[in-house]
C-alpha positions as CSV (number, residue, x, y, z in Angstrom):
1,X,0.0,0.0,0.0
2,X,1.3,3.6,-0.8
3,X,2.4,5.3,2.4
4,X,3.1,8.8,3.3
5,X,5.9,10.3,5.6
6,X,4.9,13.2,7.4
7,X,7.8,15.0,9.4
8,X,8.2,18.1,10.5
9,X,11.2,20.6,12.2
10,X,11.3,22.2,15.4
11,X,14.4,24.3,15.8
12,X,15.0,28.0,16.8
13,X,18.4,29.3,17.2
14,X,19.6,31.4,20.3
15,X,19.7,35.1,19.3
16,X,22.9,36.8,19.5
17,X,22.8,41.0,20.8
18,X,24.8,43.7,19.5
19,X,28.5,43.3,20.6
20,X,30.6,46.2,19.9
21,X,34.5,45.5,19.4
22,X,35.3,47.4,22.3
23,X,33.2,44.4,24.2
24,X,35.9,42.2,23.6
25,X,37.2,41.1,26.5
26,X,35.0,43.0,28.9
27,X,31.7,41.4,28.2
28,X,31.1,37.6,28.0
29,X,27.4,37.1,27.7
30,X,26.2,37.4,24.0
31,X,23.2,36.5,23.6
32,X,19.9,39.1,23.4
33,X,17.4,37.5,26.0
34,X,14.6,39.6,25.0
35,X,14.7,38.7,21.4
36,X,15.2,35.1,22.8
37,X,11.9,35.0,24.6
38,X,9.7,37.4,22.3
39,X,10.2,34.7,19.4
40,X,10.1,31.8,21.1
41,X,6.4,32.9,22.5
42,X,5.5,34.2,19.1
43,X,6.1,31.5,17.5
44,X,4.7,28.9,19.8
45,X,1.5,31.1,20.2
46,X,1.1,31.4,16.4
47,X,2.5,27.9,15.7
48,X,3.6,25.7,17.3
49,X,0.8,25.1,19.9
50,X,-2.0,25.3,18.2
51,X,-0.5,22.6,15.6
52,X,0.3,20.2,17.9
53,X,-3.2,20.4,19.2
54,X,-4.2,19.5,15.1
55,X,-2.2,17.0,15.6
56,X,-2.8,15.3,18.5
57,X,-6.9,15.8,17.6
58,X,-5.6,14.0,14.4
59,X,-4.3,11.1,16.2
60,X,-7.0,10.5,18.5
61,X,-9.4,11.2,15.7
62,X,-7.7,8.4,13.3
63,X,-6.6,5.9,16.0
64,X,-3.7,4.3,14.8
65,X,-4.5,5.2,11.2
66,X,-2.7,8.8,11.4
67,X,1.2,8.5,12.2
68,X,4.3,11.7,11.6
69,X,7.4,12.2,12.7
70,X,9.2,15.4,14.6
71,X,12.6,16.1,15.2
72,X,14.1,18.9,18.0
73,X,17.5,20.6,18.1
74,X,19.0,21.2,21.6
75,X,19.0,25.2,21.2
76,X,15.1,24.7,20.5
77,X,14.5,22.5,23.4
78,X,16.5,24.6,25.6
79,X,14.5,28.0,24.5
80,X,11.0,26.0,25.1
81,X,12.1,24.5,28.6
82,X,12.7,28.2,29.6
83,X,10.0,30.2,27.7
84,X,7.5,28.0,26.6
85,X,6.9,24.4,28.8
86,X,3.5,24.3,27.5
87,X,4.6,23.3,24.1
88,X,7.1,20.2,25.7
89,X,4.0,19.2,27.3
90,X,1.8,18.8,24.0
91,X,4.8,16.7,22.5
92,X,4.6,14.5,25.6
93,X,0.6,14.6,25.1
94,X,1.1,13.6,21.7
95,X,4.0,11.3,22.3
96,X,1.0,9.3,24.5
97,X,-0.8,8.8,21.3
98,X,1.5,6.7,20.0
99,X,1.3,8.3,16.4
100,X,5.0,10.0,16.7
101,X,8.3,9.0,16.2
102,X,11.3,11.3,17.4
103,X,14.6,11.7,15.2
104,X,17.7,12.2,16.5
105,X,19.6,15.5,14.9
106,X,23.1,17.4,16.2
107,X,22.2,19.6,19.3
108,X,23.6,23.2,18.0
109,X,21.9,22.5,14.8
110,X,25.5,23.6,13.0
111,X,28.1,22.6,10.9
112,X,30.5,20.3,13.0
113,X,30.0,17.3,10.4
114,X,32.4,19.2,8.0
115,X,34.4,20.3,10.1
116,X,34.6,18.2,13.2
117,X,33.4,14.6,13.5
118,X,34.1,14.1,17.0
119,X,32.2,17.5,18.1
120,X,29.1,16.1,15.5
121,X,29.2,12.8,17.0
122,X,28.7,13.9,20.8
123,X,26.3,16.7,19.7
124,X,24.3,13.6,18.3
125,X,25.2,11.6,21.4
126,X,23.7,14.9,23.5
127,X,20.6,14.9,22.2
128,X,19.4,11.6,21.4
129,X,20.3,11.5,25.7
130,X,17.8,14.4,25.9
131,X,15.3,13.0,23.5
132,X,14.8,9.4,25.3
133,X,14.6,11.2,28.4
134,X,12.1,13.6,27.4
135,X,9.8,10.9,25.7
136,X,11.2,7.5,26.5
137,X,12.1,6.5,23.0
138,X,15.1,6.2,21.7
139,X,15.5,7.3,18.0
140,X,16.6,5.0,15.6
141,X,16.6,7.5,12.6
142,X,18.6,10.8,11.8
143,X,17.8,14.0,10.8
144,X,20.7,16.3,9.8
145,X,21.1,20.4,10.3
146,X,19.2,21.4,7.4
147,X,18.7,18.4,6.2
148,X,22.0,18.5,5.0
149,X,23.2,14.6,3.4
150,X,26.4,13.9,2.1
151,X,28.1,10.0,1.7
152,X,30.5,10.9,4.2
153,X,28.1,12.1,6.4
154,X,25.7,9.0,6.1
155,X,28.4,6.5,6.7
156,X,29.3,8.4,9.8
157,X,25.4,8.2,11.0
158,X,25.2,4.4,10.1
159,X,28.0,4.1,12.2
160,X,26.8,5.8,15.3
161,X,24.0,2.8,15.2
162,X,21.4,4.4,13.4
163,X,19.0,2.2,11.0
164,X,17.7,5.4,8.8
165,X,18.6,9.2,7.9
166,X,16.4,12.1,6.2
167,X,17.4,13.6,3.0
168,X,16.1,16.1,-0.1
169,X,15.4,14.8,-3.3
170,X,17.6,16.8,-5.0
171,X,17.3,16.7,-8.7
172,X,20.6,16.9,-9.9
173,X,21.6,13.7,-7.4
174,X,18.7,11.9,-8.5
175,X,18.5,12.4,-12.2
176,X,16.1,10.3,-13.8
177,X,15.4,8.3,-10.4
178,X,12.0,8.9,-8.1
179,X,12.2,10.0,-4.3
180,X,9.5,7.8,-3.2
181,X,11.5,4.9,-3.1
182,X,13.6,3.8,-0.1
183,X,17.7,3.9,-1.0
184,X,20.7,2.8,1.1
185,X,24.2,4.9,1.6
186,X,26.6,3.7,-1.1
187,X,29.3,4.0,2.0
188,X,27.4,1.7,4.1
189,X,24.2,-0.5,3.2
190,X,22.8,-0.7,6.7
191,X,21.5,2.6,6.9
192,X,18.4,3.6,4.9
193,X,18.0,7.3,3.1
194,X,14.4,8.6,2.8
195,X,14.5,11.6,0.2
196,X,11.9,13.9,0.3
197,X,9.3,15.1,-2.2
198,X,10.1,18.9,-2.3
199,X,7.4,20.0,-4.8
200,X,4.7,18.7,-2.5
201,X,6.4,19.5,0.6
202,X,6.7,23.4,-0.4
203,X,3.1,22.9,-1.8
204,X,2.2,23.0,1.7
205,X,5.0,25.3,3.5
206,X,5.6,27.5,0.5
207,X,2.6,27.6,-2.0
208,X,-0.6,27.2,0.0
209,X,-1.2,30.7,0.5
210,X,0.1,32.1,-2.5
211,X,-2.9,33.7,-4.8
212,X,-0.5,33.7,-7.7
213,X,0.0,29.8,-7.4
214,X,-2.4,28.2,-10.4
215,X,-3.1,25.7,-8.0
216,X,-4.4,28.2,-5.3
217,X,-6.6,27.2,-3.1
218,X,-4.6,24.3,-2.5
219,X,-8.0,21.2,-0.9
220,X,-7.2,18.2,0.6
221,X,-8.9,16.2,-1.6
222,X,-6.8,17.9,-4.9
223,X,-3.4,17.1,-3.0
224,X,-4.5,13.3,-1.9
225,X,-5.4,13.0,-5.7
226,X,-2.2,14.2,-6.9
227,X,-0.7,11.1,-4.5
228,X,-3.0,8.8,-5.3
229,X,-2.2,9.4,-9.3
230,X,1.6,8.6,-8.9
231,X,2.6,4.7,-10.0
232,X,1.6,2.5,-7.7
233,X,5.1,1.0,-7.8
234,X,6.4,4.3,-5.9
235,X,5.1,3.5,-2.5
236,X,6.8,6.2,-0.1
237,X,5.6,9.8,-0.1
238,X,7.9,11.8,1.9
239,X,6.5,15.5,2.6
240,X,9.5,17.4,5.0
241,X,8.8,20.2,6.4
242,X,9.4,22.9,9.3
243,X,6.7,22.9,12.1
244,X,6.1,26.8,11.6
245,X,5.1,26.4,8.3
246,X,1.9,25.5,9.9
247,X,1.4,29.2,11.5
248,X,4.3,31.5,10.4
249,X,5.0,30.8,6.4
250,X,1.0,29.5,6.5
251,X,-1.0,32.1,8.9
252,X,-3.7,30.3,10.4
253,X,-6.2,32.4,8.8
254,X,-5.3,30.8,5.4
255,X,-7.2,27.3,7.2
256,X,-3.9,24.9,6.9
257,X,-4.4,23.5,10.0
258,X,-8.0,22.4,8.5
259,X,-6.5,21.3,5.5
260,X,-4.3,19.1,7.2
261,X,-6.9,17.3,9.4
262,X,-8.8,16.9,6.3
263,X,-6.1,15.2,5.0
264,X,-6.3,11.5,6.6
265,X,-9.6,10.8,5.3
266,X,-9.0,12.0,1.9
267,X,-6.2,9.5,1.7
268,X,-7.6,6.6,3.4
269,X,-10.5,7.1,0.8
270,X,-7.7,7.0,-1.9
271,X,-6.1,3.7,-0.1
272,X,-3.3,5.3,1.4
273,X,-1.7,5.4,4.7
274,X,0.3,7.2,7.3
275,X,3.9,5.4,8.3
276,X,6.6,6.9,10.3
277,X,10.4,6.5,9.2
278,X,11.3,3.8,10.9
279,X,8.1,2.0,9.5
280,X,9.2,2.7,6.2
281,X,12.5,1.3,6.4
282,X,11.5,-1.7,8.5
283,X,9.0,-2.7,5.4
284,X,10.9,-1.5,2.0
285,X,14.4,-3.2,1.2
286,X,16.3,-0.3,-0.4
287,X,16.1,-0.3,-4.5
288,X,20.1,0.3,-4.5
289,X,22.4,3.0,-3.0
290,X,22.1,6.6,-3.4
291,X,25.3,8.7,-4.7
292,X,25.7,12.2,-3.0
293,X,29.4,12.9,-2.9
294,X,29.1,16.6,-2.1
295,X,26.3,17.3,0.5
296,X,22.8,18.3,-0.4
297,X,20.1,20.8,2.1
298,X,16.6,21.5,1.2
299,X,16.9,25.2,1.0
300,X,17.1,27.1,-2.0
301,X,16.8,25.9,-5.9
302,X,20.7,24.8,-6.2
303,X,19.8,22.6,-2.8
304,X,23.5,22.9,-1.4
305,X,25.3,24.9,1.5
306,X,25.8,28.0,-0.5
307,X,23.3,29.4,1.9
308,X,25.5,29.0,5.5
309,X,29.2,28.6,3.3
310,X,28.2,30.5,0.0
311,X,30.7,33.8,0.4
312,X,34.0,34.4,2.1
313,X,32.4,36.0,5.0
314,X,30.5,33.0,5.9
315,X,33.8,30.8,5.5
316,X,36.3,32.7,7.4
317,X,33.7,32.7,10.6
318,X,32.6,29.1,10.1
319,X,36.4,28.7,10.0
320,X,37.5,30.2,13.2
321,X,34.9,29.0,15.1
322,X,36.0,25.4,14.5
323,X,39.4,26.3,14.6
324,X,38.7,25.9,18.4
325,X,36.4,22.9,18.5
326,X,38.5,20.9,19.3
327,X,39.5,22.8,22.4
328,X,36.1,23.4,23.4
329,X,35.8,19.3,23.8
330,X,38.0,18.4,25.5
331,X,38.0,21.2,28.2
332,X,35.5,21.1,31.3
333,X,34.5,24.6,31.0
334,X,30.6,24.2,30.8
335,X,30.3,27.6,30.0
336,X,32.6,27.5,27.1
337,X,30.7,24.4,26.0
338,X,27.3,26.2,25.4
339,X,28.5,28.9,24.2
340,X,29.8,26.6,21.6
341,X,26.5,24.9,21.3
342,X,24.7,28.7,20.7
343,X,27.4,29.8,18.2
344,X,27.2,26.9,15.9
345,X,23.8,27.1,15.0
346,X,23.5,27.4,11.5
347,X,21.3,30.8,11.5
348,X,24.2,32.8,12.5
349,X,25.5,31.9,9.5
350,X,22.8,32.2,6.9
351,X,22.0,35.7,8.4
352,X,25.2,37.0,6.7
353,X,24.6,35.8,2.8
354,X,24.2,37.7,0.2
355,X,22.0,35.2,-2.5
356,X,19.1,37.0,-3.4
357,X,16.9,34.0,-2.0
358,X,18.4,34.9,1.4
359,X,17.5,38.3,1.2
360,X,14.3,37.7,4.1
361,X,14.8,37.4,7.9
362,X,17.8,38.7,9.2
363,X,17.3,38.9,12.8
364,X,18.6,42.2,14.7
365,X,20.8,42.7,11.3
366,X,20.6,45.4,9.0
367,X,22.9,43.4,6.2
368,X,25.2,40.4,5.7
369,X,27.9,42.5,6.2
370,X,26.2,43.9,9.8
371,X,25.9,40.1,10.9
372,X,29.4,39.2,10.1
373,X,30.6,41.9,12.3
374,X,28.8,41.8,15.2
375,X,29.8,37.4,14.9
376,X,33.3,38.3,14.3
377,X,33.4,40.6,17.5
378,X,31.4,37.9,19.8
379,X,33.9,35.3,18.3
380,X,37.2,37.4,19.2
381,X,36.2,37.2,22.8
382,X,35.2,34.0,22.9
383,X,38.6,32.7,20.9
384,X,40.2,34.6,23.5
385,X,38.2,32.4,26.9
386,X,39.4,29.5,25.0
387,X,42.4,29.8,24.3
388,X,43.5,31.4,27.8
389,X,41.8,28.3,29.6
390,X,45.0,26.3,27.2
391,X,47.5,29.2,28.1
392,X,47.5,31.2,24.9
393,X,46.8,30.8,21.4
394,X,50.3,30.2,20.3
395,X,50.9,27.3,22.5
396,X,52.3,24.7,20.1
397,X,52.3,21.9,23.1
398,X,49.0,22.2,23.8
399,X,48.0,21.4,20.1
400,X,50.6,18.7,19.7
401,X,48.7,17.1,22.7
402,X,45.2,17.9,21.6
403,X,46.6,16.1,17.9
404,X,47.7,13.0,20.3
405,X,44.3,13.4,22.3
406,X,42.4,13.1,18.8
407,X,44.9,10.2,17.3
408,X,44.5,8.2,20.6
409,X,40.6,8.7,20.7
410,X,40.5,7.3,17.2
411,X,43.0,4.3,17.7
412,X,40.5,3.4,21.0
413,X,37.7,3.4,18.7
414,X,39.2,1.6,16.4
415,X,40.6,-1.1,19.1
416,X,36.7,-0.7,20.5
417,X,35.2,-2.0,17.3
418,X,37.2,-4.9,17.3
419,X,36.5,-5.8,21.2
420,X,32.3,-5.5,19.8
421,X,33.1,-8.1,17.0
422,X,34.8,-10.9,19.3
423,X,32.8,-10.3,21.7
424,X,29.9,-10.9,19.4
425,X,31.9,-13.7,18.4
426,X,32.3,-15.4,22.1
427,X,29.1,-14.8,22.4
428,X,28.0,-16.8,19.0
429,X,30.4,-19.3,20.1
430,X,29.1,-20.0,23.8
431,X,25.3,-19.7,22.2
432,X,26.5,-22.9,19.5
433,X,28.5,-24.8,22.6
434,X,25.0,-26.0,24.5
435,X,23.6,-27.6,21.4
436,X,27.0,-29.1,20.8
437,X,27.0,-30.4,24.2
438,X,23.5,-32.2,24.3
439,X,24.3,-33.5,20.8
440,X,27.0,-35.6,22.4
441,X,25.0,-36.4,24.8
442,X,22.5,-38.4,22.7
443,X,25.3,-40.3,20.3
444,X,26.8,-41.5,24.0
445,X,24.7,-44.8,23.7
446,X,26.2,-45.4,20.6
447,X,29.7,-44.6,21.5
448,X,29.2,-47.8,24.3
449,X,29.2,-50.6,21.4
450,X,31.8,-49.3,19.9
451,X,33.8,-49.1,22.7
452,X,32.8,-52.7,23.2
453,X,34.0,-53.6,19.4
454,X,37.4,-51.9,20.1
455,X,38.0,-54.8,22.8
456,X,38.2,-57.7,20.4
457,X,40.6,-55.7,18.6
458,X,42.5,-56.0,21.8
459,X,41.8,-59.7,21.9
460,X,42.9,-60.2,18.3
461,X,46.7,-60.5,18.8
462,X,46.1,-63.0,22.1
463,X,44.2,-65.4,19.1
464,X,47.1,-64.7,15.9
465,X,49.9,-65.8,18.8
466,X,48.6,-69.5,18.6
467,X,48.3,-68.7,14.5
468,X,52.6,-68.0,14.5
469,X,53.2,-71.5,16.4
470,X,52.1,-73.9,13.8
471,X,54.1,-71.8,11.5
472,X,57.0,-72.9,13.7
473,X,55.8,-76.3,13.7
474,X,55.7,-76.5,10.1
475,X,59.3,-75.8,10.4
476,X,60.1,-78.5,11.3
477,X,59.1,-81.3,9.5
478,X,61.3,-79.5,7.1
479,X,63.9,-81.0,9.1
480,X,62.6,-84.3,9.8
481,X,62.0,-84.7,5.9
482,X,65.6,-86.1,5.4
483,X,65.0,-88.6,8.3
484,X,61.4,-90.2,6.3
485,X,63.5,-90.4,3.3
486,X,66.0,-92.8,4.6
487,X,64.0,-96.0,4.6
488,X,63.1,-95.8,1.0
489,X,67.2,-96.0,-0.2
490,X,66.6,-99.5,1.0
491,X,65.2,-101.5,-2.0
492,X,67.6,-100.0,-4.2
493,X,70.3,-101.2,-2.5
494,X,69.0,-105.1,-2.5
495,X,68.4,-104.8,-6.4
């Protein structure tokens, strides 16, 4: 039966204030507390709340019919835990439902998967801790900053355990092939890549409003329809999306909350269902591998990074930012640490490009070029914290030892990995011993006759003894032979 993959996006980023240069130094806190709470609230009020209530009525509504999935970054969680609780506790409502599945994704929401591996991997490590907390579950599938999907970057995930990651469809990786089949990562076969349908994703975030649209009004029955005509070979339908499009992109006055609880029917009239990711991958065996050497994001028609990494400004801060992870890790300093967490998120970054499709939201910025100083001057101090806590920034022991720290981390994973495999192996081994030990057990009667058959043998020489004696015998009448002979000389010696 043709499914559909419903997942959307919670993340908000951790606004940063204006921070002169002649801050550096002085001032250590960076972050703009009443732009913090004014759009967390907004867009709960307008969003986020009163589309988790659609779909938790959806759930309840549909019993077991209606099923989506929802992933959280760690800046988002923290914002809601502090602003607004209310929406944690419709997750946990929904959660209760059973109709949700939880993805795990990195906790700053940034870059460190091109830049560092082992920062991405305990980012990933953070949240999926906060996540089964939170809601009990434990996710099996991965969502990437932006959606972001790379080879590299999905051998890494299968790697950390995962079964499944999110991707975009991007036409110039897929070519003449569909996104509503299930595909595994050429790098490693054990994880499963869902790729999303963008056209009828941004049907819903991006077009359903828009008067100019040819499609406008967008109904639930026309956009079941449209599923419902695609070949009924292509089973997956996988419509991505952020959870403010219901509210911010879509106001609520445009009905899309109504069009999406119309939505289940329409399809179930149409024979079509609701699955979560990991229901997906659990019932489709991937058609082949998916190629996607350089990595991919769902924003913007060229569907790449350009937006966070597209101009020299962007680089140079992404840059030096990392140019500390490393640092940052391995010190103690858990004020250092979130800092790191709140400057990695990938906002700061698209806030200074200059594509024309990147011309909207800017935060407290009047230009690219504003957003890259004020970064720049918050990142100078914080540089500074970090390198002082390592006694300067020209300390060439202390990055000789971090190198070592790094080499030796990966040569204990390494030696790790092969600890998991024998183990796995003893235990194989000690699982196959019992059912070697009872088979002996049952041949033991059998070995009893022939242990009773080996005894003759024993016997056998005692019998062939007797057997060499009459050889001897024989023996001699060989020498008595000349002694019979005698007597018969007789008679020729009377002719």
């Amino acid at each position: 039966m043709k499914t559909v993959c419903l997942y959307f996006e919670i993340h908000q980023n951790i606004h940063l204030k204006r921070y002169r240069f002649f801050n550096i130094g002085t001032d250590h806190y960076y972050y703009d507390d009443y732009e913090n709470e004014r759009s967390i609230t907004e867009t709960a009020e307008k969003s986020y709340v009163p589309a988790l209530k659609a779909l938790i009525e959806m759930a309840k509504a549909h019993g077991g019919f209606f099923k989506c999935a929802i992933s959280l970054s760690g800046t988002a969680l923290e914002l809601l835990e502090n602003y607004s609780p209310e929406v944690l506790d419709l997750l946990k409502e929904l959660n209760d439902t059973g109709c949700v599945e939880f993805l795990a994704e990195p906790y700053s929401h940034g870059l460190s998967f091109l830049y560092n591996k082992d920062v991405f991997k305990d980012e990933v490590a953070r949240l999926d801790k906060k996540v089964t907390k939170l809601f009990g579950k434990k996710p099996n599938v991965f969502r990437n900053s932006c959606l972001s999907y790379s080879d590299e970057v999905g051998e890494m995930v299968a790697d950390m355990g995962y079964k499944g990651m999110l991707a975009e469809g991007a036409k110039h990786v897929l070519g003449w092939k569909s996104a509503h089949y299930v595909y595994s990562c050429n790098r490693n076969p054990k994880l499963s890549v869902l790729l999303r349908d963008a056209a009828l994703s941004e049907d819903i975030s991006f077009r359903f409003n828009d008067s100019n649209w040819s499609e406008y009004p967008l109904f639930a029955d026309r956009y079941a329809q449209w599923i419902a005509d695609m070949p009924q070979e292509e089973q997956c339908v996988n419509i991505f999306m952020e959870l403010c499009a219901l509210g911010i992109f879509q106001p609520l006055s445009s009905n899309i909350l109504e069009f999406l609880k119309a939505l289940p029917e329409q399809l179930k009239q149409r024979g079509i269902g609701f699955s979560t990711p990991s229901e997906i991958i659990a019932n489709n065996k991937p058609v082949g591998p998916i190629d996607v050497e350089y990595p991919t994001s769902w924003v913007d028609e060229e569907r790449d990074l350009s937006p966070w990494l597209g101009n020299k400004m962007q680089q140079e801060a992404v840059a030096k930012l990392y140019s500390v992870a490393e640092r940052v890790r391995v010190c103690k300093n858990k004020k250092l640490q979130q800092d790191f967490d709140y400057l990695q998120a990938s906002n700061n970054f698209r806030f200074m490009s200059t594509k024309a499709s990147s011309g909207g939201y800017r935060g407290i910025y009047d230009s690219p070029y504003d957003a890259f100083t004020n970064y720049m001057n918050i990142l100078g101090d914080f540089t500074s914290r970090v390198n002082e806590l390592f006694g300067g920034a020209e300390n060439e022991e202390i990055n000789s030892l971090l190198t070592l720290i790094q080499n030796q981390g990966e040569e204990l994973e390494l030696k790790q990995k092969e600890i998991d495999k024998l183990q796995a192996m003893i235990k194989r081994l000690e699982a196959a011993e019992p059912a070697k030990a009872e088979a002996p057990a049952k041949k033991a009667p059998a070995k009893k006759p022939a242990a009773k058959k080996e005894e003759p043998k024993a016997e056998a020489p005692a019998k062939k003894a007797p057997a060499k004696k009459p050889a001897a015998k024989k023996e001699e009448p060989k020498a008595e032979a000349p002694a019979k002979k005698t007597p018969a000389k007789k008679p020729a010696a009377k002719k």
